[in-house]
Phi, psi and omega in degrees: 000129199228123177258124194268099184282147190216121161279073160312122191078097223219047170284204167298313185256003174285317194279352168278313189304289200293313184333307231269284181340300170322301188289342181277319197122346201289167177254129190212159178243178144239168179231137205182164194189136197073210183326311178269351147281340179301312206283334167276317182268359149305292168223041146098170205259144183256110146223163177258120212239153177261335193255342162249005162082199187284117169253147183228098164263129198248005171216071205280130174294089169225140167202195170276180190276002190262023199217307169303128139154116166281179163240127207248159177289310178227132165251086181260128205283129162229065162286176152285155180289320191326302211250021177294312192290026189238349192250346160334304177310315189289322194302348165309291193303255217314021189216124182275197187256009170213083197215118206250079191250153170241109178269135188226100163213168194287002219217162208230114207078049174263315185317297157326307165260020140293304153328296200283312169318300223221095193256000170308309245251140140275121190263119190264172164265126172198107192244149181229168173263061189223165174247088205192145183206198194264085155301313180215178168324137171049004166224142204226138150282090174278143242224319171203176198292347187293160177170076185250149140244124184233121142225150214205177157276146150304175170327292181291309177318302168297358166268344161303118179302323203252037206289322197299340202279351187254013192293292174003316228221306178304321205285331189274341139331316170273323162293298156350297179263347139324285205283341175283355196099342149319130174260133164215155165208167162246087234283136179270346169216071174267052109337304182284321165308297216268357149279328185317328195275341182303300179315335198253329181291269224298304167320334168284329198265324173280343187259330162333282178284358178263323167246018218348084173258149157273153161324319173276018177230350169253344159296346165261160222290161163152186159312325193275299188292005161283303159320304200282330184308307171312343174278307155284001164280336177302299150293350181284325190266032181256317167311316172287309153356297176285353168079035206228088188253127189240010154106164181282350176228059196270333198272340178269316176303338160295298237280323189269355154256005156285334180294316208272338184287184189251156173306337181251014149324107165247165169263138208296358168251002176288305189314307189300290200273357156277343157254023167081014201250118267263186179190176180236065173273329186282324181285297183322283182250349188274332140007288192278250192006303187260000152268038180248305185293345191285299204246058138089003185263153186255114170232087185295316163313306163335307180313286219306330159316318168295296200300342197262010152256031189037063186245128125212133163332122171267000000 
């Protein structure tokens, strides 16, 4: 089955997902925009990888969403959450009726209000394991050797009668980005996954920007890695709340992929609110805040973080 792939978003993790696909021979198109689309269709897209060294892809099916259109088989959206309600309408247009989208992004529901948006589409639960961003126009920089993706169905999706039809198309999906170099699987609870990946995101991203701090200032013993820890503890008990048990050695398993990052690592959305730039502060952390009041648990770092972005609970 030769799948037709459409990449939303050719940031650091669309353009690695669609590179790594590409560089195997898959058919993938990007969607990509302002520069770093000029600078990929002047001279084709670059990344740099530590487990696969330098790839060039040198002639990428890329263009914008007023430009595209086909209709793709697997869509994986890798946008910011800011910005789903603005790509709904294309992901409508470009999606057949057994069109498979995956979204990979940092925020928790995301899957869900694609699925609502586009009820045609199967909308999977999906999170991925990469560090990686726009180093310069058109090249993109992996930051370390992790590059996992886990995706699945949801809850609602398995009460679908006609749910079995897309096992076909997953499962070939999941050989696709394997021989490509993608560890991908597929999860019987990615509910659970994509908060597990939540739990590491968002406290990092919150303690980033709250203190504008790196990765080498929370790997070592102190004040700054006390915070994200007190943060993921926050959140692991907003997930149990939610019947969402992410295991007893979710905070050493964070902790070991804090490890694994390079020391001047930040998070992209401290970077968004240091230029002044639209950002995914309400999914990260102002999130967490109101499903922590839907089910009743007290996350006192959280606030005081919301608060110091002007968030607050009424």
């Amino acid at each position: 089955m030769n799948l037709k792939y459409l990449v939303i978003g050719t940031g650091g993790t669309g353009a690695c997902i669609g590179g790594f696909l590409a560089n195997t021979g898959k058919d993938v198109s990007f969607i990509a925009r302002g520069k770093h689309l000029e600078a990929i269709e002047q001279k084709g897209l670059f990344i740099l990888s530590p487990q696969m060294g330098k790839i060039h892809i040198k002639e990428p099916v890329i263009s914008n969403i007023n430009l595209y259109d086909e209709k793709a088989d697997v869509i994986f959206v890798c946008v910011k959450c800011y910005s789903i309600d603005k790509l709904i309408p294309f992901i409508e247009r470009v999606s057949h009726e057994n069109t498979v989208v995956i979204p990979i992004t940092n925020v928790f529901g995301f899957a869900t209000k694609i699925s609502k948006k586009v009820p045609k589409v199967l909308s999977l639960g999906g999170c991925i394991y990469i560090s990686s961003d726009i180093s310069h126009y058109g090249e993109i920089t992996m930051r370390s050797n992790i590059f996992r993706m886990i995706y699945g169905f949801r809850k609602h999706d398995l009460k679908r009668k006609e749910a079995h039809k897309w096992n076909g198309i997953i499962n070939q999906i999941t050989r696709d980005l394997n021989e490509s170099g993608i560890e991908a699987s597929v999860s019987d609870n990615i509910q659970r996954e994509v908060f597990k990946k939540f739990s590491y995101v968002s406290p990092m991203s919150a303690v980033c920007a709250y203190l504008d701090a790196n990765a080498g200032e929370l790997q070592v013993q102190g004040e700054k890695r006390d915070i994200f820890i007190t943060l993921m503890k926050e959140v692991i008990e907003v997930g149990k709340a939610m019947d969402i048990d992410l295991g007893d050695d979710i905070i050493e398993k964070n902790l070991g992929i804090l490890e694994s990052v390079l020391p001047n690592v930040t998070s992209s959305m401290q970077k968004d609110i240091e230029k002044g730039n639209e950002s995914e502060i309400d999914g990260l952390i102002f999130a967490v805040v109101r499903m922590a009041k839907e089910n009743g648990v007290s996350v006192p770092m959280y606030k005081k973080i919301a608060e110091k972005f002007n968030f607050y609970m009424l």
